[in-house]
ChimeraX commands (.cxc) that place a marker at each C-alpha (Angstrom):
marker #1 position 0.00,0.00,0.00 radius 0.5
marker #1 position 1.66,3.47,-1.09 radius 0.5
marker #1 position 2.01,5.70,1.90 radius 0.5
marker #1 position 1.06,9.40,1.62 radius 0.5
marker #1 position 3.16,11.63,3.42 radius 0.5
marker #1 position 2.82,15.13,4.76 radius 0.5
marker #1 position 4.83,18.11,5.62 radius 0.5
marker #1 position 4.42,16.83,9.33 radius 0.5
marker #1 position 5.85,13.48,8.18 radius 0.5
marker #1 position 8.90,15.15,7.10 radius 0.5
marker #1 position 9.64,16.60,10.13 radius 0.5
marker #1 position 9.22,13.90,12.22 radius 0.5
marker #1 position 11.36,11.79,9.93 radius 0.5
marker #1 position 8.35,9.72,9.11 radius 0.5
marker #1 position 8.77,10.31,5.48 radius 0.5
marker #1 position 12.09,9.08,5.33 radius 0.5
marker #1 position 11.38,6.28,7.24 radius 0.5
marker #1 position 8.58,5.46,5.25 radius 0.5
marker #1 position 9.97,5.58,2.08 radius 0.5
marker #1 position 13.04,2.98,3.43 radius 0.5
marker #1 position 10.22,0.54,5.02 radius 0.5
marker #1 position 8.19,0.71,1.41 radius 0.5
marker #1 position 11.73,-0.49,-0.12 radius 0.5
marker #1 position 12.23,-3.15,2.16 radius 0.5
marker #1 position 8.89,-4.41,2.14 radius 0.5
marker #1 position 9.22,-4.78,-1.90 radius 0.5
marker #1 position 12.68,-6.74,-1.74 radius 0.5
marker #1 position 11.57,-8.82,0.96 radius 0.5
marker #1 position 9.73,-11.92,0.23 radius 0.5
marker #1 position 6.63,-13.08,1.19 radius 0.5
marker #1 position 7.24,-14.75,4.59 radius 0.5
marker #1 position 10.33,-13.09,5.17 radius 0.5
marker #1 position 11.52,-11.32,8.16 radius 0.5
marker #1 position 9.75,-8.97,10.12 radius 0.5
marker #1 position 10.77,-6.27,12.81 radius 0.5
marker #1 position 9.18,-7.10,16.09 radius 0.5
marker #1 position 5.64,-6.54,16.55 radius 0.5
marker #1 position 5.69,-4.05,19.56 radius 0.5
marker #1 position 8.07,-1.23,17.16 radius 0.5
marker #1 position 7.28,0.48,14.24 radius 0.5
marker #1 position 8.66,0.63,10.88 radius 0.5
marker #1 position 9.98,3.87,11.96 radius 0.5
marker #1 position 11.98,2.76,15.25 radius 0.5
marker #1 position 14.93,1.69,12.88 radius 0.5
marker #1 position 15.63,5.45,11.65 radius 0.5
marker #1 position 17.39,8.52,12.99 radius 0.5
marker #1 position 16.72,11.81,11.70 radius 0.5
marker #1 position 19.66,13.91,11.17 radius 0.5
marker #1 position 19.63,17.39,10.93 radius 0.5
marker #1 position 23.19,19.42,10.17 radius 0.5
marker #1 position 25.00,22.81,9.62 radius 0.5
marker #1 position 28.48,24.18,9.04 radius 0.5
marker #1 position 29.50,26.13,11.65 radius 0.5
marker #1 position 32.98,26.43,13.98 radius 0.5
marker #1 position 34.39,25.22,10.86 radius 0.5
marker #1 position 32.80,21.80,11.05 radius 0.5
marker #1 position 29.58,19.84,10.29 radius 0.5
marker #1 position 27.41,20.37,13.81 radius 0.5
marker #1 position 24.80,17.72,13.91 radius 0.5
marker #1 position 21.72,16.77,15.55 radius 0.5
marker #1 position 20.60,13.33,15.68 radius 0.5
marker #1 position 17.23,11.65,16.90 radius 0.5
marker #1 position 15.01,8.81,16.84 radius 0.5
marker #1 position 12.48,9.49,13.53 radius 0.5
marker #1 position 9.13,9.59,14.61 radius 0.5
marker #1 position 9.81,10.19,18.63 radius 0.5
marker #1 position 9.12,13.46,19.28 radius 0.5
marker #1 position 6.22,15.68,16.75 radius 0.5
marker #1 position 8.50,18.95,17.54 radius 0.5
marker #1 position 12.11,16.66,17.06 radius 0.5
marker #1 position 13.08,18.15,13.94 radius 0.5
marker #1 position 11.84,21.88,14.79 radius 0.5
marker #1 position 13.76,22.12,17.83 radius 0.5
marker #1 position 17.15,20.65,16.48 radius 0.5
marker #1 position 16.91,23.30,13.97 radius 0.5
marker #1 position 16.57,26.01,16.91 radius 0.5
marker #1 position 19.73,24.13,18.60 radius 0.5
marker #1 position 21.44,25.01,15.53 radius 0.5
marker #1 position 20.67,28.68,15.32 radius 0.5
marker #1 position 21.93,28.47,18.87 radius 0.5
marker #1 position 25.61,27.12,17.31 radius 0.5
marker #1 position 25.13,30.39,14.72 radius 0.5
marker #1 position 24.81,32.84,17.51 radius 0.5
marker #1 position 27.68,31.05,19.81 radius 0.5
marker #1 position 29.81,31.38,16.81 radius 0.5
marker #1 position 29.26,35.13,16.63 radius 0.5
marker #1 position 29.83,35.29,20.76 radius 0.5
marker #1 position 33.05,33.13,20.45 radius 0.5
marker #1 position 34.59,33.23,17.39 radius 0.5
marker #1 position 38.51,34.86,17.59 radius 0.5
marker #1 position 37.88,34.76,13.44 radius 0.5
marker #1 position 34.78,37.43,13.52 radius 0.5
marker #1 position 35.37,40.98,14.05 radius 0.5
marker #1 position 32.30,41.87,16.37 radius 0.5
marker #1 position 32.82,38.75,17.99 radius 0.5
marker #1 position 32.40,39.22,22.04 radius 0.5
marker #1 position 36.11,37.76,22.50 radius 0.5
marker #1 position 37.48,39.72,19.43 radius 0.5
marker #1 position 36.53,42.96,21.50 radius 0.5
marker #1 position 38.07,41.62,24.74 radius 0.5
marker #1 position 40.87,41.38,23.14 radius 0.5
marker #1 position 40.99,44.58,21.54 radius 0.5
marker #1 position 40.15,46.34,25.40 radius 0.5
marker #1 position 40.53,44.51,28.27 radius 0.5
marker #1 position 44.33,45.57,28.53 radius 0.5
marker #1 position 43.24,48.71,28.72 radius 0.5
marker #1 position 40.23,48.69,31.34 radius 0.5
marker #1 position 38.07,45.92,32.56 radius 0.5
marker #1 position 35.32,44.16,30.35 radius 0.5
marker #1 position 32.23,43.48,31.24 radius 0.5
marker #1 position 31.27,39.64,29.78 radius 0.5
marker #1 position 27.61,38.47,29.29 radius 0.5
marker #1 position 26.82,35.69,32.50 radius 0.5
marker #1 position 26.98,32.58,30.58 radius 0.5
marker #1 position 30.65,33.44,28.70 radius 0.5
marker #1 position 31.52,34.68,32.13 radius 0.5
marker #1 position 31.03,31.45,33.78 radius 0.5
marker #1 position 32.83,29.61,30.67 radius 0.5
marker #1 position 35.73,31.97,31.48 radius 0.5
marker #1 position 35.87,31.01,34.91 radius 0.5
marker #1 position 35.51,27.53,33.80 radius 0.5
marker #1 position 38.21,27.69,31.91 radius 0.5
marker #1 position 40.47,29.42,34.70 radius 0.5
marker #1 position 39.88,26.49,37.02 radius 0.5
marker #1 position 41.37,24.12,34.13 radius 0.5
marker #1 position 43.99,26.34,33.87 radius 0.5
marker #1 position 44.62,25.54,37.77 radius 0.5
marker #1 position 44.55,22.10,37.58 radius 0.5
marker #1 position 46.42,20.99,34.60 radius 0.5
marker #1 position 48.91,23.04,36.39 radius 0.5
marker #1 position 49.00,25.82,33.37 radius 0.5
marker #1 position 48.50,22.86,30.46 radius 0.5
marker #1 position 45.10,24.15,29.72 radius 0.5
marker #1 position 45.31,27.66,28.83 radius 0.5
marker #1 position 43.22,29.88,26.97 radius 0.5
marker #1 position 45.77,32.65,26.63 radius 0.5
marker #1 position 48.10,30.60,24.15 radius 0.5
marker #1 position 46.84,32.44,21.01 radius 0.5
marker #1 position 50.20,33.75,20.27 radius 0.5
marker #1 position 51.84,30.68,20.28 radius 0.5
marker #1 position 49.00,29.19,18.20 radius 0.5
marker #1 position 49.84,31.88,16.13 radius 0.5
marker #1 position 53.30,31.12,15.84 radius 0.5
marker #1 position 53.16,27.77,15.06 radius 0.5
marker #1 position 51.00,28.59,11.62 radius 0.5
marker #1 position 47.94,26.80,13.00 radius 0.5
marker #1 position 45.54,29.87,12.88 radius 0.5
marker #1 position 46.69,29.89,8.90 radius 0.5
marker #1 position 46.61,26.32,8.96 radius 0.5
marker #1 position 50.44,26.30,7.62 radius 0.5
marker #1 position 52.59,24.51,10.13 radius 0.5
marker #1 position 55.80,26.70,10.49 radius 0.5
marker #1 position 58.63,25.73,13.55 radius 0.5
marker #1 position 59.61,29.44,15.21 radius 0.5
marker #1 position 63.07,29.70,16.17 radius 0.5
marker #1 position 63.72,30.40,20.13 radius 0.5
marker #1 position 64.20,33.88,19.99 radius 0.5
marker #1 position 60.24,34.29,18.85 radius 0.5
marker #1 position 59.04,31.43,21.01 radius 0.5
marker #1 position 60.86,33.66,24.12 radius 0.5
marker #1 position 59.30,36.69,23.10 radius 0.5
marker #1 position 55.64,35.03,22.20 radius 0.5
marker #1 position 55.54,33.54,25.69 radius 0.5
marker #1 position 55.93,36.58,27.56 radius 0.5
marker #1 position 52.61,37.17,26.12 radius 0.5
marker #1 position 50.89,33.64,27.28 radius 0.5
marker #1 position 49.78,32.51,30.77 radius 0.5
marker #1 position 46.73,32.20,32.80 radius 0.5
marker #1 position 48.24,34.02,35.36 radius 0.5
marker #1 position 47.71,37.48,33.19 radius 0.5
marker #1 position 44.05,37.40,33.69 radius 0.5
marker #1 position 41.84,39.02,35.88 radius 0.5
marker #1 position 38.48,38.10,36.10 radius 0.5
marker #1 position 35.89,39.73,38.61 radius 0.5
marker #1 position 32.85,37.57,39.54 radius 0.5
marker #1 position 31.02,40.03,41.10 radius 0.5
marker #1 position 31.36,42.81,38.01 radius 0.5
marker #1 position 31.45,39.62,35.41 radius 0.5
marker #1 position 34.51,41.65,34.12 radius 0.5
marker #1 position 37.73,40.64,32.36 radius 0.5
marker #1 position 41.08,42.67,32.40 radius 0.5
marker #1 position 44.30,41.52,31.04 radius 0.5
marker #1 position 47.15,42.61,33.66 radius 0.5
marker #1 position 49.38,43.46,30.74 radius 0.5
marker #1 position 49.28,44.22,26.81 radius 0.5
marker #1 position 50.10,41.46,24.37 radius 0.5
marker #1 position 47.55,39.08,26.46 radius 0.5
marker #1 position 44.68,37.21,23.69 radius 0.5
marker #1 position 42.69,34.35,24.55 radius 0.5
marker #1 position 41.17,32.09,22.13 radius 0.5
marker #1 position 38.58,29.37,23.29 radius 0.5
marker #1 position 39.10,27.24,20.62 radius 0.5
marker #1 position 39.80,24.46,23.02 radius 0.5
marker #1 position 36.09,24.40,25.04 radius 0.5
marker #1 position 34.56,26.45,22.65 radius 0.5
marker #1 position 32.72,23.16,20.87 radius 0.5
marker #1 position 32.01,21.47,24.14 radius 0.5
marker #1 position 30.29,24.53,25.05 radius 0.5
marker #1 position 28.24,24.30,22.35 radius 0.5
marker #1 position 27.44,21.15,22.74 radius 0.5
marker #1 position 26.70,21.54,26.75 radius 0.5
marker #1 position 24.12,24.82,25.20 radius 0.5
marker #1 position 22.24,22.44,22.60 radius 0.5
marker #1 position 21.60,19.73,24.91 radius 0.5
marker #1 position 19.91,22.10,27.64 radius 0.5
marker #1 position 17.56,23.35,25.11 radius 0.5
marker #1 position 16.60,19.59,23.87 radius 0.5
marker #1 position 16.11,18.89,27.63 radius 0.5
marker #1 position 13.87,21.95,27.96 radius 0.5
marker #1 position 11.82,21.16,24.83 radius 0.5
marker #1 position 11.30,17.53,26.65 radius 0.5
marker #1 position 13.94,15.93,23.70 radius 0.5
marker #1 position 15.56,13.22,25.70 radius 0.5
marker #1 position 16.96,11.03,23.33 radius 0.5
marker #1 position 19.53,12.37,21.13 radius 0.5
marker #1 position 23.21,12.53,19.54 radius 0.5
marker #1 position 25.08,16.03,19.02 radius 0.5
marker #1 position 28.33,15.94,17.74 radius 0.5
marker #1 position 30.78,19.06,16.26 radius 0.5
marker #1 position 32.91,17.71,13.86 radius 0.5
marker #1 position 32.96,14.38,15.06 radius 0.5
marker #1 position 35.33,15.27,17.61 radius 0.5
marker #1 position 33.20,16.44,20.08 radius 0.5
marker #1 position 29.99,14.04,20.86 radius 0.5
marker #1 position 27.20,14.64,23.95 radius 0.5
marker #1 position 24.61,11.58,23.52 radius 0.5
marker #1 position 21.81,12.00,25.90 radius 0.5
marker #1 position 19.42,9.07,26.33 radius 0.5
marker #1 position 19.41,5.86,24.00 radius 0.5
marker #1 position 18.85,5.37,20.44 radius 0.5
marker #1 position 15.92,2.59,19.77 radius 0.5
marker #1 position 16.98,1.45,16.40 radius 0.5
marker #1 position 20.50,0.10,18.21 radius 0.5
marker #1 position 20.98,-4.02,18.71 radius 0.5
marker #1 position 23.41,-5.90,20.79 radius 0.5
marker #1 position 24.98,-8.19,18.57 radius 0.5
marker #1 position 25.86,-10.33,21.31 radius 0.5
marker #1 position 22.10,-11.12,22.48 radius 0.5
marker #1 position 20.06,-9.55,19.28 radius 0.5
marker #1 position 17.72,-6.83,22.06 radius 0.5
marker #1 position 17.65,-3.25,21.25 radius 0.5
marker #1 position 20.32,-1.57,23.01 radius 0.5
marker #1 position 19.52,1.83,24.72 radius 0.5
marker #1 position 23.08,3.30,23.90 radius 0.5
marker #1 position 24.11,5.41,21.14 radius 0.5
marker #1 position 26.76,3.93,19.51 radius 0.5
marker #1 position 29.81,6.16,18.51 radius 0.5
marker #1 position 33.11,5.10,16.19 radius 0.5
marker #1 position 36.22,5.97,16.58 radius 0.5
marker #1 position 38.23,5.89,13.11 radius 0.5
marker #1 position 41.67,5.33,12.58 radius 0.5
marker #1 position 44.24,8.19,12.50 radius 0.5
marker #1 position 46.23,7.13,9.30 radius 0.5
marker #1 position 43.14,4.61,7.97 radius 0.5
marker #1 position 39.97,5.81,7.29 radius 0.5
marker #1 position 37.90,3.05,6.30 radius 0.5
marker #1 position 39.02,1.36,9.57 radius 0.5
marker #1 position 37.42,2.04,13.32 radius 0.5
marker #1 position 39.89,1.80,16.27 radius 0.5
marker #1 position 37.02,1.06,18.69 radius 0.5
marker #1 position 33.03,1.63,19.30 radius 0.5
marker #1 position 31.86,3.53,22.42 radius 0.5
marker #1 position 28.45,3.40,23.61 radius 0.5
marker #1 position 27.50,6.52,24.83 radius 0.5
marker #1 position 24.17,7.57,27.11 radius 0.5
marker #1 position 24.15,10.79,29.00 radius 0.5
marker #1 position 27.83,11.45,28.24 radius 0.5
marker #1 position 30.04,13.27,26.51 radius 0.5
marker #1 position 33.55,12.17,24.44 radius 0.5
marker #1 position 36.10,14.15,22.34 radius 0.5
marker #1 position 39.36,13.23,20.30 radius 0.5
marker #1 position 41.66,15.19,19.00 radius 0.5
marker #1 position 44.13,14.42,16.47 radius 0.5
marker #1 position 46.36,15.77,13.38 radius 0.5
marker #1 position 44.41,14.54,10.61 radius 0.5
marker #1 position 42.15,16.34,8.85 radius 0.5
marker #1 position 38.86,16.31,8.76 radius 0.5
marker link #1:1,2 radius 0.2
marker link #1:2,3 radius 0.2
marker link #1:3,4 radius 0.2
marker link #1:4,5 radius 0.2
marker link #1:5,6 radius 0.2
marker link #1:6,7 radius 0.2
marker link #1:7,8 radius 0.2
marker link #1:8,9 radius 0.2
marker link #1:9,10 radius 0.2
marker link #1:10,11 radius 0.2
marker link #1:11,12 radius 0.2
marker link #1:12,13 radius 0.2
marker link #1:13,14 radius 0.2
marker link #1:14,15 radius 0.2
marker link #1:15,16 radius 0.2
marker link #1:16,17 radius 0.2
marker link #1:17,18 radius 0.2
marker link #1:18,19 radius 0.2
marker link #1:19,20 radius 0.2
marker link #1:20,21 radius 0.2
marker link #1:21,22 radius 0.2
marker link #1:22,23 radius 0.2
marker link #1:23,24 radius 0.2
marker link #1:24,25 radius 0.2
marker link #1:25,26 radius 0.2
marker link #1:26,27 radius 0.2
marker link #1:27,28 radius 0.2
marker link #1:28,29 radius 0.2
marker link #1:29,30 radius 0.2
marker link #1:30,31 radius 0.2
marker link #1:31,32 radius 0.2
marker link #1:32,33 radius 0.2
marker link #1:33,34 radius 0.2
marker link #1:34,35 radius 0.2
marker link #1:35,36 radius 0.2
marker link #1:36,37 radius 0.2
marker link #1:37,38 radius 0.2
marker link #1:38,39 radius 0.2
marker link #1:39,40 radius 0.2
marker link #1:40,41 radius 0.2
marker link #1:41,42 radius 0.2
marker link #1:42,43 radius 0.2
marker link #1:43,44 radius 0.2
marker link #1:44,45 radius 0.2
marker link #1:45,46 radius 0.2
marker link #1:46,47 radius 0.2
marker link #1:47,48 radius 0.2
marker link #1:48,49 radius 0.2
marker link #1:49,50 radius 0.2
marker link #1:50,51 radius 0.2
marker link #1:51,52 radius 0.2
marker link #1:52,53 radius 0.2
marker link #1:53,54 radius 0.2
marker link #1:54,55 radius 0.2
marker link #1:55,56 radius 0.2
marker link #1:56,57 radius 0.2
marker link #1:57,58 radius 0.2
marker link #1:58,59 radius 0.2
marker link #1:59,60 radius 0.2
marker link #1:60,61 radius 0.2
marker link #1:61,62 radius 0.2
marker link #1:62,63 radius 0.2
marker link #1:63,64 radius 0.2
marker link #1:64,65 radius 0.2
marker link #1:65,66 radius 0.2
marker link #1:66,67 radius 0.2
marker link #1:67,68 radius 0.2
marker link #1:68,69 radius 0.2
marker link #1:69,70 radius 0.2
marker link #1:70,71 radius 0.2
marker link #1:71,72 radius 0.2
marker link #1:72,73 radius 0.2
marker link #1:73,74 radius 0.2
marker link #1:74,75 radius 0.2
marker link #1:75,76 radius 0.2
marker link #1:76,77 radius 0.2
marker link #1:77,78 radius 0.2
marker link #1:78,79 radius 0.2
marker link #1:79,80 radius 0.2
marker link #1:80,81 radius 0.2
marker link #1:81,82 radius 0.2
marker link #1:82,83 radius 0.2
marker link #1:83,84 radius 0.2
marker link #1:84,85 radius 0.2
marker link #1:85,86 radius 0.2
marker link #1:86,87 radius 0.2
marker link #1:87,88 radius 0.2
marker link #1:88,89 radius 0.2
marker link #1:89,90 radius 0.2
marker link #1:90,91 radius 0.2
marker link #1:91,92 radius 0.2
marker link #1:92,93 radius 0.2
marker link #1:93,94 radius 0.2
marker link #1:94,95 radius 0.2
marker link #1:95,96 radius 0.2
marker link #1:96,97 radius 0.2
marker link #1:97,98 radius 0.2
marker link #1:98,99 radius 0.2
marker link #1:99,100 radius 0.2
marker link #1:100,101 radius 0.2
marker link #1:101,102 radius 0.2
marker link #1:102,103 radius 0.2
marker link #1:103,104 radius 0.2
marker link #1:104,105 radius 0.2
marker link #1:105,106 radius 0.2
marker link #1:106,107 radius 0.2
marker link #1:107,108 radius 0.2
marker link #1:108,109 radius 0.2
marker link #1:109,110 radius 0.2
marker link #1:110,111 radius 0.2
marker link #1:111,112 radius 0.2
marker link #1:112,113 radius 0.2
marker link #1:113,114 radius 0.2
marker link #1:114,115 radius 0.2
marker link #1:115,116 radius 0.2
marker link #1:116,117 radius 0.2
marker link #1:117,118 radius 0.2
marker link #1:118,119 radius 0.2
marker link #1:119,120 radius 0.2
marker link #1:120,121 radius 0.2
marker link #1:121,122 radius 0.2
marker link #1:122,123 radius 0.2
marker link #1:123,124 radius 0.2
marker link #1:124,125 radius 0.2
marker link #1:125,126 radius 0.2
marker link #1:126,127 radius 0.2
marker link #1:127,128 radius 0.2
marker link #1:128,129 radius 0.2
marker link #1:129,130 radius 0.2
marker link #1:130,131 radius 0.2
marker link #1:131,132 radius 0.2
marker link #1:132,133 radius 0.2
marker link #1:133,134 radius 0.2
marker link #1:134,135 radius 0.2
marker link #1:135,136 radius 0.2
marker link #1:136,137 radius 0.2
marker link #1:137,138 radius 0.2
marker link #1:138,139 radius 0.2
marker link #1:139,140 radius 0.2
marker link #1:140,141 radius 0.2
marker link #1:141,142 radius 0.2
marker link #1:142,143 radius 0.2
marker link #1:143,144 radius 0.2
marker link #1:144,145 radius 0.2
marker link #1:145,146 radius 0.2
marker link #1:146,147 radius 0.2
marker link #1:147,148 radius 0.2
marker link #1:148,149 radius 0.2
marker link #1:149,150 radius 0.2
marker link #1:150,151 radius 0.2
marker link #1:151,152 radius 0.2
marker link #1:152,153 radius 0.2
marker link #1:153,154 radius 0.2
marker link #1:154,155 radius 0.2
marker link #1:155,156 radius 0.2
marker link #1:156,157 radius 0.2
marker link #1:157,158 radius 0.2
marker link #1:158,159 radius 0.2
marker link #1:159,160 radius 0.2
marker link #1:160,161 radius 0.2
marker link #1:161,162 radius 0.2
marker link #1:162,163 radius 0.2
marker link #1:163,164 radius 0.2
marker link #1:164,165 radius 0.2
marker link #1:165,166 radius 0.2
marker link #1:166,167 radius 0.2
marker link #1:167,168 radius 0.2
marker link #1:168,169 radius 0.2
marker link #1:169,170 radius 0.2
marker link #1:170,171 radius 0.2
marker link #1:171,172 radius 0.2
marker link #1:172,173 radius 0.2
marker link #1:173,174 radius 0.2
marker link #1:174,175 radius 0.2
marker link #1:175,176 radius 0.2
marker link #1:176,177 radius 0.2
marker link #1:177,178 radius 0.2
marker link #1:178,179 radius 0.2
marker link #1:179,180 radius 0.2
marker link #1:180,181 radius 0.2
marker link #1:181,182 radius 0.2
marker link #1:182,183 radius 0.2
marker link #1:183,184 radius 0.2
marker link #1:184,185 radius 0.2
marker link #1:185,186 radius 0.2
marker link #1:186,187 radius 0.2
marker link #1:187,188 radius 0.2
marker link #1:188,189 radius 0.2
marker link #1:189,190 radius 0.2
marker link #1:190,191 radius 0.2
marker link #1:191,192 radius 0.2
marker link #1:192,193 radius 0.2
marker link #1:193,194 radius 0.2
marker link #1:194,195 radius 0.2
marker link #1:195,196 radius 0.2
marker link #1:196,197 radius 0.2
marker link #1:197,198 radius 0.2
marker link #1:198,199 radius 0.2
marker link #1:199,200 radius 0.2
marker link #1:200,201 radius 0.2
marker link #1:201,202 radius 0.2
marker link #1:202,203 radius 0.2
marker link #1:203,204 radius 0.2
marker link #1:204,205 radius 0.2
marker link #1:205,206 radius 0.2
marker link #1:206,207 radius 0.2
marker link #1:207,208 radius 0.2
marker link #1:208,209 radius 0.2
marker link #1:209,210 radius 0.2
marker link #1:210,211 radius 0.2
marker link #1:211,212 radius 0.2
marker link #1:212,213 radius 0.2
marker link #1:213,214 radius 0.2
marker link #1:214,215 radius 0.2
marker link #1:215,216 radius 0.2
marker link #1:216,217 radius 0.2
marker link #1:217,218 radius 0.2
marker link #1:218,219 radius 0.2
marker link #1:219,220 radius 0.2
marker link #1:220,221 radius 0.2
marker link #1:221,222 radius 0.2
marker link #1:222,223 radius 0.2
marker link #1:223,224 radius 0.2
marker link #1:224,225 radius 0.2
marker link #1:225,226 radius 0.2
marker link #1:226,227 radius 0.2
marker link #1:227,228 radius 0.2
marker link #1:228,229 radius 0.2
marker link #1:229,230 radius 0.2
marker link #1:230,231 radius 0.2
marker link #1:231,232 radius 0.2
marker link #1:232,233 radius 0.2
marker link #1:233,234 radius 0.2
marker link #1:234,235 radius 0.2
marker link #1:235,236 radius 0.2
marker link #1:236,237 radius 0.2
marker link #1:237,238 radius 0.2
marker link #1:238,239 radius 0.2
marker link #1:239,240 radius 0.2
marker link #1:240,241 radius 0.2
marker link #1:241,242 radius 0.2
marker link #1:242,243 radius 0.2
marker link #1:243,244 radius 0.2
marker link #1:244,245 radius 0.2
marker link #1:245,246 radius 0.2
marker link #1:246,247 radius 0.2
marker link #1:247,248 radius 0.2
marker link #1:248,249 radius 0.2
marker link #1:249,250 radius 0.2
marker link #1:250,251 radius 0.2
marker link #1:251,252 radius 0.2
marker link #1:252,253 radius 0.2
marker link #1:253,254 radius 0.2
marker link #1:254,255 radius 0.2
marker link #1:255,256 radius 0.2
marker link #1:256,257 radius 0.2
marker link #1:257,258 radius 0.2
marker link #1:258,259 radius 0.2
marker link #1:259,260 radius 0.2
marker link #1:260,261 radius 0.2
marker link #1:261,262 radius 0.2
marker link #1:262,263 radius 0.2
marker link #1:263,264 radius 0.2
marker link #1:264,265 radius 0.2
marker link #1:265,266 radius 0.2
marker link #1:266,267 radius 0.2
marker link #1:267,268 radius 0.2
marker link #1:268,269 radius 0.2
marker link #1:269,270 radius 0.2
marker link #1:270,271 radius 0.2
marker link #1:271,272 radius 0.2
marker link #1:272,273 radius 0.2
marker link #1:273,274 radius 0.2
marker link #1:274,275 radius 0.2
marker link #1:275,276 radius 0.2
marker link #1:276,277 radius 0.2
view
């Protein structure tokens, strides 16, 4: 029987589903197997809804067919990436961190609450990893070619003068004013480092707050926050639907291969490595 499907079905993912089901039921023959009785056609299917932003793919997956206002609200969540991208973007001139950097040598700078608190966040890091995790190494990101994406090795004389210009230690941030200040001129931070997983942490509090409980974000692949399980999932070891989402991790130098698989639910995971996307 031909299905009809409506503008609601395509936002739901029913219309996708659909249309795979139809082509399975054709090339199956008579007698041949069936999905359990107590799941839909639509159970095996995830929705996915994307955008390039932070110079990656950001994605949005969910269960087609869950939730009537699924595909709605994961294009909200990435409107949300748009306008975090203007906030914390180091590449966009009216960027909120572009004009820190432009001023808060010069006087302190008051920060909205929420990049505030990701400051502060990323000042306790900076504490302990003992200085490994700081958001003030811009210049030596710089140096190294990376922000032209041209690797380049600087000679010591540059590294000694960039570094006078890099530390935690030159900030100065003031919880009660939510104000920056840089104690001395040369300071830029750059939040490349959190800036996804911030993003990420944003998106899934408003899928939680549109009731959206079962879903996959990822930025790039790199950074992944699965919340919940996905239904279409099977153990291969015992053939039940599993409640995880499943995640891949590829191989550095090998593409086609996977390293390992990681089942995710309410957790987060990022990589990092030197090959490109």
């Amino acid at each position: 029987m031909k299905r009809k499907s409506s503008r609601r079905d395509f936002l739901r993912g029913r219309s996708a589903a659909h249309a795979v089901a139809g082509a399975m039921e054709n090339a199956l023959p008579a007698g041949g197997p069936k999905a359990p009785s107590n799941h839909s056609d639509e159970d095996a299917y995830v929705v996915q809804v994307s955008r390039r932003a932070m110079a990656c793919d950001f994605e949005v997956r969910l269960n087609a067919g869950q939730y009537d206002h699924g595909t709605e609200t994961a294009l909200e969540v990435l409107d949300l990436v748009d306008k975090l991208e203007d906030q914390l973007s180091v590449f966009r001139e009216t960027s909120d961190i572009r004009h820190i950097n432009r001023t808060a040598a010069e006087a302190p700078v008051e920060v909205e609450p929420r990049l505030f608190a990701l400051l502060e966040l990323a000042g306790r890091l900076h504490g302990e990893t003992n200085g490994a995790f700081d958001i003030t190494s811009a210049p030596l990101w710089e140096t190294w070619g990376f922000a032209r994406r041209e690797g380049a090795v600087p000679n010591d004389r540059q590294l000694v003068e960039v570094l006078r210009h890099v530390g935690g230690q030159h900030l100065e941030l003031d919880a009660q004013r939510k104000t920056i200040r840089f104690r001395q001129p040369g300071i830029r931070i750059n939040l490349g480092s959190i800036g996804k997983g911030y993003a990420l942490d944003r998106c899934a509090e408003k899928l939680l707050e549109a009731g959206i409980e079962d879903f996959l974000i990822h930025g790039g692949r790199s950074s992944v926050l699965a919340h919940g399980g996905q239904r279409s999932m099977r153990d291969p070891s015992t053939g039940d639907r599993a409640s995880l989402w499943r995640v891949g991790v590829p191989h550095p130098l090998r593409g086609d291969r996977r390293l390992a698989e990681i089942r995710l639910a309410d957790r987060a995971l990022a990589t990092s490595g030197s090959r490109a996307q």
